[in-house]
C-alpha positions in Angstrom: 3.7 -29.8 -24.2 0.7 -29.5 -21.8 -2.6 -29.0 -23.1 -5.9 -27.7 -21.9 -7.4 -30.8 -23.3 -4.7 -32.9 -21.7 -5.4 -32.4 -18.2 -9.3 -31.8 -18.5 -8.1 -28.4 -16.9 -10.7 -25.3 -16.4 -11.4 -22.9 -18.8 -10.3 -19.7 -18.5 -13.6 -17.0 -18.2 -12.8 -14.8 -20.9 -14.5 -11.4 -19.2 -14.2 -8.2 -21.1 -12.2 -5.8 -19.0 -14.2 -3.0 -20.1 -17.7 -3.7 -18.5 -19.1 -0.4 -19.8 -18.7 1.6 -23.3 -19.5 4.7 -23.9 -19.2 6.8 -26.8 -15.8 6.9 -26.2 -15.2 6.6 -22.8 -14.6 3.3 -21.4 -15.3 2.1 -18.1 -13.4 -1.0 -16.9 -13.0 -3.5 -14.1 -9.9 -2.9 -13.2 -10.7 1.4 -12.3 -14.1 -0.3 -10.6 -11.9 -2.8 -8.3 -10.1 0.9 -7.0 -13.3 2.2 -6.4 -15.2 -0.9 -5.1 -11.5 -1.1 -2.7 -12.0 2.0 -1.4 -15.6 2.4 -0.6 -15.3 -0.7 1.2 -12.3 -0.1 3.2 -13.7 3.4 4.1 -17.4 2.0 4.9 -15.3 -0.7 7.4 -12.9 2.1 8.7 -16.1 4.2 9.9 -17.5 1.3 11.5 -14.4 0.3 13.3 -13.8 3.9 14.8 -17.7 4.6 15.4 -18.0 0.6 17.8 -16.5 1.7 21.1 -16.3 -2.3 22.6 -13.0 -2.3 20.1 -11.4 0.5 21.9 -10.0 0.5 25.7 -12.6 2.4 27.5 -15.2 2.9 24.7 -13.1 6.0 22.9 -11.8 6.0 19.5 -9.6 8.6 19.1 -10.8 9.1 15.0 -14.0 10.5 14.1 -16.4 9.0 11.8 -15.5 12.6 9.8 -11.8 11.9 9.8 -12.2 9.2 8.7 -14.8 10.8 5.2 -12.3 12.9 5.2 -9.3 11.0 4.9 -10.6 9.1 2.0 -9.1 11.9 -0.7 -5.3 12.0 1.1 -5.8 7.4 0.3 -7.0 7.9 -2.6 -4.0 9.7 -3.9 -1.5 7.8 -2.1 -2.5 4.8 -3.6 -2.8 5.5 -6.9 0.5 8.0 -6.9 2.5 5.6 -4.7 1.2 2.5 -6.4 1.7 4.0 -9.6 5.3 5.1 -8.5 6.3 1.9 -6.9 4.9 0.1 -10.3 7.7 2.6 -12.8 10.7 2.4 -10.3 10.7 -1.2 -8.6 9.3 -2.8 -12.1 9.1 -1.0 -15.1 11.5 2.0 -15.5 13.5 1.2 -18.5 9.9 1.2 -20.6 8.6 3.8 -19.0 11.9 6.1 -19.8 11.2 5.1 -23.3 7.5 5.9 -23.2 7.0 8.6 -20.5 3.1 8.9 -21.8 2.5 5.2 -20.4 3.1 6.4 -16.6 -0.1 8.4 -16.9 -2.4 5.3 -18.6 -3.0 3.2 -15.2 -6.5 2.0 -17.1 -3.3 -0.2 -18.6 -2.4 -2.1 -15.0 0.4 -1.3 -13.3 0.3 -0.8 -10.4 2.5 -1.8 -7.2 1.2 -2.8 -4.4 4.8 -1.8 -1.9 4.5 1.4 -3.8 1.1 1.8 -3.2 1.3 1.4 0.7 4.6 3.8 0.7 2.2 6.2 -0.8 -0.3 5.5 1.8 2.1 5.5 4.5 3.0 9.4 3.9 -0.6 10.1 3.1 -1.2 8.9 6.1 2.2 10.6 7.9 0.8 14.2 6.7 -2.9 13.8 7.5 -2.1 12.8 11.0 0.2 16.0 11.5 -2.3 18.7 10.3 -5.6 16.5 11.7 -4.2 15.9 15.6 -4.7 11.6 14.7 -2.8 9.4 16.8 -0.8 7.7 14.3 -0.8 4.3 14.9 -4.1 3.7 15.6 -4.7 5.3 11.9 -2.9 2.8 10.7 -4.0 0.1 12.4 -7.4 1.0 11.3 -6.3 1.4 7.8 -4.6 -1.9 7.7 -7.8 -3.9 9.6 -9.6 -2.1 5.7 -7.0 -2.8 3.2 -8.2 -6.6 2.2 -11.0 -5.1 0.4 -8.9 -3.6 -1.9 -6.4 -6.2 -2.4 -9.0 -9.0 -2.8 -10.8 -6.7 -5.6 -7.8 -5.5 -7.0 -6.5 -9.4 -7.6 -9.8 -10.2 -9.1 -9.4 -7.4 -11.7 -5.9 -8.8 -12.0 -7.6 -12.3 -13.4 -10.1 -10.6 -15.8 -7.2 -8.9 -17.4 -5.3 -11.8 -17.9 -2.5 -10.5 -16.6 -0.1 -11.4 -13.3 -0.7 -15.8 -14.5 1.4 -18.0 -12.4 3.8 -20.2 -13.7 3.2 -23.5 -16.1 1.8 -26.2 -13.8 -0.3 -30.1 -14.5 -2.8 -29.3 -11.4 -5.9 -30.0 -12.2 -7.3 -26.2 -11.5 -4.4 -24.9 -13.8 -5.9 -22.4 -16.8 -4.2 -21.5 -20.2 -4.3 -17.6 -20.2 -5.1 -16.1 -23.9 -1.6 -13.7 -23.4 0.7 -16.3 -22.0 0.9 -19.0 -24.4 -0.9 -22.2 -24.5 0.8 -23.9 -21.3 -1.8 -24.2 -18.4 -0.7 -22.0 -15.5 -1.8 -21.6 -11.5 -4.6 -18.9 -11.5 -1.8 -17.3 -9.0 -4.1 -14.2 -9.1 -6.8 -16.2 -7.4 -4.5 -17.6 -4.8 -3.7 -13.7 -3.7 -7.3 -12.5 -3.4 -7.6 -15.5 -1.6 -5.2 -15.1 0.9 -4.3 -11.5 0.7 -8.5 -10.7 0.9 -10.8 -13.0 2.6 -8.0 -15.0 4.5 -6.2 -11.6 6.0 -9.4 -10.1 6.6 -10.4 -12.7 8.7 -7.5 -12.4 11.0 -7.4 -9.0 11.5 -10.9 -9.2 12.2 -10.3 -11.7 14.9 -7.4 -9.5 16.3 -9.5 -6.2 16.1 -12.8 -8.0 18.1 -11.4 -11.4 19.2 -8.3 -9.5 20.6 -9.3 -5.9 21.0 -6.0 -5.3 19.2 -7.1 -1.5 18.4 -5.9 -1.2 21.9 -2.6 -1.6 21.3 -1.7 0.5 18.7 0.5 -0.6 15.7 -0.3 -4.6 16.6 -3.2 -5.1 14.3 -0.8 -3.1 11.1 1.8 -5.6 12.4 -0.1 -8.4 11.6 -1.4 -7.0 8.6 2.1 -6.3 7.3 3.8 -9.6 8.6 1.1 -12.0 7.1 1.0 -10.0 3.5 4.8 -10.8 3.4 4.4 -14.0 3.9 1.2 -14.5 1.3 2.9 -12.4 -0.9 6.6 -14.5 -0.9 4.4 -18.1 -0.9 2.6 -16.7 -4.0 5.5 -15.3 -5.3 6.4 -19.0 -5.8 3.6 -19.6 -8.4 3.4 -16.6 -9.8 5.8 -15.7 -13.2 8.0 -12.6 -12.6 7.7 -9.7 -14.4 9.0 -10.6 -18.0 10.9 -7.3 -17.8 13.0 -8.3 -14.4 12.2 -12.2 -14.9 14.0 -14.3 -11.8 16.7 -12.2 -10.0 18.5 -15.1 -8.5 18.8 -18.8 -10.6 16.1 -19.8 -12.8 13.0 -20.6 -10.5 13.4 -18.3 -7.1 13.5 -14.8 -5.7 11.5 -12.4 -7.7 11.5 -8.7 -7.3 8.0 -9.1 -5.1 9.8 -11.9 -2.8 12.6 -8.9 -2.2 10.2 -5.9 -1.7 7.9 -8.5 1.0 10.6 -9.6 3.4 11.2 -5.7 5.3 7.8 -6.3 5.6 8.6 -9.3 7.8 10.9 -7.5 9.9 8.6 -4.3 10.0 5.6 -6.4 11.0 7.1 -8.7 14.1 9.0 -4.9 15.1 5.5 -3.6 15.3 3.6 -6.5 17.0 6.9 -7.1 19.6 6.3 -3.3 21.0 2.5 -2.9 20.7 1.2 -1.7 24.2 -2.0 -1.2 25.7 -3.1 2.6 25.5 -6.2 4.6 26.5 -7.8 7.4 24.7 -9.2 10.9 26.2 -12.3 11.7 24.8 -11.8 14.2 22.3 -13.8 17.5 22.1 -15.5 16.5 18.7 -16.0 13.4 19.5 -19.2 12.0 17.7 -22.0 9.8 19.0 -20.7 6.3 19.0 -22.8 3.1 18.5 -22.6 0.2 21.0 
């Protein structure tokens, strides 16, 4: 059996998940990584739709205020489409048995396909009643979301929860709910890739390639290299004990299955982005060079 000792592998930080008590409320990391997400995906959003070098001709066709305002229609997608996504593609046959747990997300469980589902019609209906191009919402949605998947995997790790599979590397850690083999940190190799790496590219194909030009081509990107992080992790990572491995003993997981219409969605989206050039709109707001 491997052993901690064995290996000389790193030790697992043992964080609280609540990082504030009181009385009897209890505030915890993985509700502040939501919050955290979302502040800093909308603080990014209002920057990228206030800088007019990223759009053709200096004009965003979003407002600053669109954008403040838009922040209650995310916040509800994500956590009723991630919480959604998390009952039907994962966890039904518990949650049928419990119907309570649906409503204790302080808990985990949450799906990220789910979760952008949710966002997608959030999304779908603000543009409708608010005049938004869609696309380009989206595109400056997308350019945001690595905030709150790279906060959202480190709350993952200080829960314990989402380990990899048992491995002899020598940055494997034994997690205090998954028995005592060492396992990949797999929770760290997503908010690597799925946070800082994918924020880097999107921001090199919102400034390096002015891609908030051509609407849908920075979401296609987005959406293309998460399925691909997310089926290479998927590798690593254990399945949900519930589902386990849907096809032989080692491969194809429910998250390798959910990732690859993402693949075909994304290289859809960045095969037919074109150029496009806004109108200034009537309540357009004072922009910032």
């Amino acid at each position: 059996m491997l052993t901690q000792a064995a290996f000389g592998l790193l030790t697992y930080p043992q964080i609280d998940p609540v990082f504030l008590q009181i009385g009897p409320i209890a505030l915890r990391w993985y509700g502040l990584a939501y919050v955290a997400g979302i502040l800093c995906g909308w603080m990014y959003g209002r920057y990228l739709v206030s800088t007019p070098r990223l759009w053709p001709n200096g004009v965003s066709p979003i407002t600053r205020t669109q954008i403040d305002d838009f922040i209650v229609w995310i916040t509800i997608g994500i956590v009723a489409g991630g919480r959604l996504g998390s009952i039907f593609f994962y966890d039904f046959d518990r949650i049928a048995a419990d119907p309570l747990s649906a409503f204790r997300i302080w808990e985990g469980g949450m799906s990220f396909h789910g979760g952008l589902i949710g966002v997608t019609i959030a999304m779908l209906l603000f543009c409708r009643t608010q005049k938004v191009p869609f696309f380009s919402l989206v595109d400056v949605v997308a350019a945001s979301v690595p905030f709150g998947l790279f906060f959202g995997r480190i709350a993952n790790f200080i829960n314990g929860e989402l380990w990899g599979a048992p491995t002899s590397v020598s940055w494997a850690m034994v997690f205090p709910h998954a028995g005592p083999e060492p396992r990949h940190p797999s929770q760290l190799y997503e908010a690597a890739l799925e946070g800082i790496v994918l924020f880097l590219v999107l921001r090199f194909v919102t400034h390096g390639l002015k891609g908030l030009g051509r609407p849908r081509l920075t979401a296609g990107v987005f959406i293309f290299l998460y399925g691909c992080a997310r089926i290479f992790v998927e590798f690593f990572r254990m399945p949900d004990a519930q589902l386990g491995y849907l096809l032989g003993t080692s491969w194809v997981t429910m998250g390798m299955i959910l990732s690859v219409p993402m693949l075909l969605v994304g290289i859809w989206a960045v095969a037919t982005a074109k150029p496009r050039v806004y109108e200034p709109r009537a309540d357009a707001e004072p922009s910032r060079a």
